[in-house]
C-alpha positions as a Markdown table, in Angstrom:
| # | Residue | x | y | z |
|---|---|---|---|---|
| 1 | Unk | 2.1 | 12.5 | -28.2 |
| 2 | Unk | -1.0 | 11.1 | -29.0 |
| 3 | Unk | -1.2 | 9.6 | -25.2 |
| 4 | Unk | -0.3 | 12.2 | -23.3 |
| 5 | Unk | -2.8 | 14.6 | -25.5 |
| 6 | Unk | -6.0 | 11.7 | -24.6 |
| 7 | Unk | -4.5 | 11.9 | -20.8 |
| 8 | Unk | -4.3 | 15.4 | -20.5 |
| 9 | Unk | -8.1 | 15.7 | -21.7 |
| 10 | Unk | -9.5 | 13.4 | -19.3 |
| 11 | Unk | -7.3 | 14.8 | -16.7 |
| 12 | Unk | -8.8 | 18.4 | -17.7 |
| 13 | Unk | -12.6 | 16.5 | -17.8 |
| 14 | Unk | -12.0 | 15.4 | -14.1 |
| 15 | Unk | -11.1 | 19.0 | -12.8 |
| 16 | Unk | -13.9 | 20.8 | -14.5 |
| 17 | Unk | -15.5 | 20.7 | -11.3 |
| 18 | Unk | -12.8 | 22.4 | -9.6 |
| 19 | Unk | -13.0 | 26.0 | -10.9 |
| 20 | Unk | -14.6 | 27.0 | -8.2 |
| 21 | Unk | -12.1 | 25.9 | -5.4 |
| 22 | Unk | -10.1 | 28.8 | -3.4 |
| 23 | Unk | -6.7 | 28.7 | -4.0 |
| 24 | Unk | -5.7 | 30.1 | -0.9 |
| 25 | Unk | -7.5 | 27.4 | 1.4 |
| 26 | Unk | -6.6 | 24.5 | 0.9 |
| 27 | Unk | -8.7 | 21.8 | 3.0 |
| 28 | Unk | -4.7 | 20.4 | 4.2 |
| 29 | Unk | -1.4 | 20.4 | 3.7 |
| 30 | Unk | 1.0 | 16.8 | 2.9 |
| 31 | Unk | 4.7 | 18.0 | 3.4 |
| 32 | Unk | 7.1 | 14.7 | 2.2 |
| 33 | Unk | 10.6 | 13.8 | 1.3 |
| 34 | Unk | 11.2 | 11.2 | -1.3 |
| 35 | Unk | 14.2 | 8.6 | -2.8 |
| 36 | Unk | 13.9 | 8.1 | -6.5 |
| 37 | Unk | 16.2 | 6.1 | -8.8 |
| 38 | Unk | 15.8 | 4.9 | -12.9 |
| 39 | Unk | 18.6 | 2.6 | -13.8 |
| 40 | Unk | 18.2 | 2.9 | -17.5 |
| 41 | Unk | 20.1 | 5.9 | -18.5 |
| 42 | Unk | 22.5 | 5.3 | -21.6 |
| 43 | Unk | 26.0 | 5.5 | -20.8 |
| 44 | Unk | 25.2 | 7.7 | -17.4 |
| 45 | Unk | 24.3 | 4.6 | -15.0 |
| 46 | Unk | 21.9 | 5.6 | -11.9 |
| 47 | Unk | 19.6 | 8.1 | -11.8 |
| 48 | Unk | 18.9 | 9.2 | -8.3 |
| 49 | Unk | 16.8 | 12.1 | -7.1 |
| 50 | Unk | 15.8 | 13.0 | -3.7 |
| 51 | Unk | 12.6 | 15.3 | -3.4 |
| 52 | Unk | 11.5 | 17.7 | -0.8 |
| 53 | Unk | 7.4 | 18.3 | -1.9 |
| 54 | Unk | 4.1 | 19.9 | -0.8 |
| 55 | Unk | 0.8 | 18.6 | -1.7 |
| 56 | Unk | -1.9 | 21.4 | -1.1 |
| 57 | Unk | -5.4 | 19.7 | -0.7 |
| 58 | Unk | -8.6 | 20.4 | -1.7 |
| 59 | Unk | -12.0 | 18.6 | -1.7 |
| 60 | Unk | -13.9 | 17.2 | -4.7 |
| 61 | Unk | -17.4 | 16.8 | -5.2 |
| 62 | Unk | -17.4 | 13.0 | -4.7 |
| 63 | Unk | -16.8 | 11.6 | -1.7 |
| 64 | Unk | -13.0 | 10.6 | -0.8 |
| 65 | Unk | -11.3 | 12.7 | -3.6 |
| 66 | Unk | -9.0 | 15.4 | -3.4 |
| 67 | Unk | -7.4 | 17.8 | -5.8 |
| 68 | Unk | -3.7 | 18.2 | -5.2 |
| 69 | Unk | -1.3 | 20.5 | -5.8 |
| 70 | Unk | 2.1 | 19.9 | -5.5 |
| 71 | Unk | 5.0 | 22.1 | -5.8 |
| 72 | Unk | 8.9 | 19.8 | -5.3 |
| 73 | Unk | 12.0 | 20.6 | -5.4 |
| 74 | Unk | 14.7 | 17.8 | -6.3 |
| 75 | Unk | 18.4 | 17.3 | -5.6 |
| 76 | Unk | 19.9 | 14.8 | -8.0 |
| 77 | Unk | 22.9 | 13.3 | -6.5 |
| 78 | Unk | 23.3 | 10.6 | -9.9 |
| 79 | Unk | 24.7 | 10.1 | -12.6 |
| 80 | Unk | 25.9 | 14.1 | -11.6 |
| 81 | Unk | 24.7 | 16.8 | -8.7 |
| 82 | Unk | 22.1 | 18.7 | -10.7 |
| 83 | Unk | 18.5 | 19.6 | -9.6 |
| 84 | Unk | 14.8 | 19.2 | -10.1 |
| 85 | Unk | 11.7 | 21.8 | -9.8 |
| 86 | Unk | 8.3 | 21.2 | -10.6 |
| 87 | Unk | 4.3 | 21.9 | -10.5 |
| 88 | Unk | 2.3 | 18.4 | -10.6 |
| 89 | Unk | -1.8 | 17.9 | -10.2 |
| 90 | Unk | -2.9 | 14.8 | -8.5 |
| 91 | Unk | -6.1 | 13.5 | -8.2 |
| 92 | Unk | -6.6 | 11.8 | -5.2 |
| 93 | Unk | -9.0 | 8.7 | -3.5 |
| 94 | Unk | -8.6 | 7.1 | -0.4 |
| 95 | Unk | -10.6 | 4.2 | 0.4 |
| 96 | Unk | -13.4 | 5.0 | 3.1 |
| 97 | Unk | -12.4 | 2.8 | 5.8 |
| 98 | Unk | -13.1 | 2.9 | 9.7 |
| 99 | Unk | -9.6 | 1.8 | 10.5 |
| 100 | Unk | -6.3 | 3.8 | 11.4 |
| 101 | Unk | -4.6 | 2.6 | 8.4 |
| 102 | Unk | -6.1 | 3.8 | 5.0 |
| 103 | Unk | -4.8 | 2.8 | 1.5 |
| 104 | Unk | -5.2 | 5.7 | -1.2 |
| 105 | Unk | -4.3 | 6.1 | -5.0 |
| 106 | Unk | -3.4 | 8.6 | -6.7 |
| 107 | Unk | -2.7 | 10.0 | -10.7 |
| 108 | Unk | -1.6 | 13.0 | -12.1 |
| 109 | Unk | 0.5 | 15.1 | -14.2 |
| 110 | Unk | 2.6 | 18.5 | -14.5 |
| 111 | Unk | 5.8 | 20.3 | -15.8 |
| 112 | Unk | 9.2 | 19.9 | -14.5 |
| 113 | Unk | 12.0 | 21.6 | -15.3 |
| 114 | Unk | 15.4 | 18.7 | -15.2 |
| 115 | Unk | 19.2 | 20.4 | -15.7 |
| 116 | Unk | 20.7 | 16.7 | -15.5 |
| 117 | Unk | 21.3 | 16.2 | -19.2 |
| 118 | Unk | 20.9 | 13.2 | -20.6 |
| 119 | Unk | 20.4 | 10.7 | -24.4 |
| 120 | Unk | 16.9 | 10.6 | -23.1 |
| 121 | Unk | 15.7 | 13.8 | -23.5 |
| 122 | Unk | 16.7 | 16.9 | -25.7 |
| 123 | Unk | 14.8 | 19.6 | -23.5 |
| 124 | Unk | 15.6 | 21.2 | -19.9 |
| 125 | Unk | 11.4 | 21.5 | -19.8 |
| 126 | Unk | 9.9 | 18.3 | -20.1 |
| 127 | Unk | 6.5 | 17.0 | -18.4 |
| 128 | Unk | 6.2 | 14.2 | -15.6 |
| 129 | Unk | 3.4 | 11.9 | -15.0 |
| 130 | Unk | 2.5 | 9.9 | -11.6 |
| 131 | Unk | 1.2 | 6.9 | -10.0 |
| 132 | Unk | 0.6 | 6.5 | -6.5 |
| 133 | Unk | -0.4 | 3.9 | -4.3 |
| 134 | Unk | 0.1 | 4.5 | -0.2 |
| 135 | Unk | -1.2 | 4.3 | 3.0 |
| 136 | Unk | -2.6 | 7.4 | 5.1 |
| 137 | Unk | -2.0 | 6.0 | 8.9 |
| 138 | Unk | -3.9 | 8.1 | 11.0 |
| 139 | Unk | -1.5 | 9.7 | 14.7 |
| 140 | Unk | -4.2 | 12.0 | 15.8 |
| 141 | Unk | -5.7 | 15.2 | 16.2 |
| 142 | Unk | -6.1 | 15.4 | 12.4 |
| 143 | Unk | -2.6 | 14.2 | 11.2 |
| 144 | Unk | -1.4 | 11.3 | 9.5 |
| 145 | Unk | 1.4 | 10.0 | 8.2 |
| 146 | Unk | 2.1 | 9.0 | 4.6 |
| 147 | Unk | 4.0 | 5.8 | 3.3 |
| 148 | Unk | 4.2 | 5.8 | -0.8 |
| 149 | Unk | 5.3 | 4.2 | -4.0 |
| 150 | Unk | 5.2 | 6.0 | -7.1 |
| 151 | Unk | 6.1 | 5.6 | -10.7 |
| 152 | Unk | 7.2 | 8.7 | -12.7 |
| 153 | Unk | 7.5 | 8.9 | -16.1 |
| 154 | Unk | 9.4 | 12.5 | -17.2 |
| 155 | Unk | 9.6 | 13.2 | -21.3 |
| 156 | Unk | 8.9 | 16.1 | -23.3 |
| 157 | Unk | 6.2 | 15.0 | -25.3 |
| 158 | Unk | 8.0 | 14.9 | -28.5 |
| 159 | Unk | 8.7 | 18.8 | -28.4 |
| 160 | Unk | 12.6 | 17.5 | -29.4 |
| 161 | Unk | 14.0 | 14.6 | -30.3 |
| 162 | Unk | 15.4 | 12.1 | -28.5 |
| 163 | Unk | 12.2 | 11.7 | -26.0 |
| 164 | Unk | 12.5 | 8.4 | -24.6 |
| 165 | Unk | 11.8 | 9.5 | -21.3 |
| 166 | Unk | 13.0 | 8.7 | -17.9 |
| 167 | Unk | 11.1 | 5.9 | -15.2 |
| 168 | Unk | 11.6 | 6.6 | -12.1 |
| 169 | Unk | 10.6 | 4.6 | -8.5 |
| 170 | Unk | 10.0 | 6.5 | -6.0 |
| 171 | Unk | 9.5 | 5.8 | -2.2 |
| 172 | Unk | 8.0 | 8.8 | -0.3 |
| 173 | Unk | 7.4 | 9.3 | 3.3 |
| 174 | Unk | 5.8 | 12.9 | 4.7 |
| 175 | Unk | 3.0 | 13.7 | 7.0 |
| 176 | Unk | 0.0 | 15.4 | 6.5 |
| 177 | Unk | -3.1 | 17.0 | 8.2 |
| 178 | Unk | -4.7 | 20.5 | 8.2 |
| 179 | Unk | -1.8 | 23.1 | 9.8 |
């Protein structure tokens, strides 16, 4: 609890500067489709999710950042067919180069609501946390393709016991730009 509490303050410290940002124009729009699996479920097996997403973009003070919001829904087609839905903010960096291909990062956290039910967690509402690390390759006329790894970590910060959470790897591939 004591983690997520530190990580949720510096997150909140970052994205003081973003009160003034219009909701309703975004700077660009990523539109993605992911595969996710954790293979550490007790007595279930797999757990697989595939993710349909929006990241809606908006500039940051300091040069190559973004604030991202990203609404996603999830089938998840292991251990049973249940679902995912979910609200995360990402903060964003790509590395300034003069090159088509342009790694990034990214980090960030928001709720999720999980019906697959699981030992790991007690609670339908649980929060997920994210890594990123991709490449932005550019195709023109202001779009780019997106080619991602992320690591998720979903628990529900120790609202209910049990909260050992659930790792997930994700690949993601989408496209972005400004339409």
């Amino acid at each position: 609890m004591r983690k997520w509490c530190v990580s949720s303050f510096v997150f909140l410290c970052i994205c003081a500067s973003l009160f003034a940002f219009d909701i309703r124009k975004p700077e660009g729009k990523e539109v993605f489709i992911t595969y996710g699996w954790d293979d550490h479920l007790k007595n279930k097996g797999e757990y697989v999710h595939h993710t349909l997403g929006v990241d809606f973009c908006y500039p940051m003070p300091w040069k190559n950042f973004q604030f991202q919001l990203e609404p996603f829904v999830s089938l998840v087609s292991s251990p049973d067919v249940n679902a995912e839905v979910g609200l995360v903010f990402f903060i964003k960096y790509t590395f300034p180069i003069k090159f088509p291909v342009k790694p990034y990062v990214r980090g960030g956290s928001g709720v999720i609501l999980i019906t697959q039910d699981t030992e790991e967690q007690s609670t339908m509402f649980n929060f997920a946390s994210q890594s990123g690390y991709g490449l932005s390759i550019d195709i023109g006329k202001n779009k780019y393709l997106l080619l991602e790894y992320r690591n998720r970590h979903v628990s529900n910060a120790d609202i209910k016991q049990p909260n050992s959470g659930i790792d997930s790897y994700i690949w993601l591939l989408g496209v972005g730009g400004d339409f």
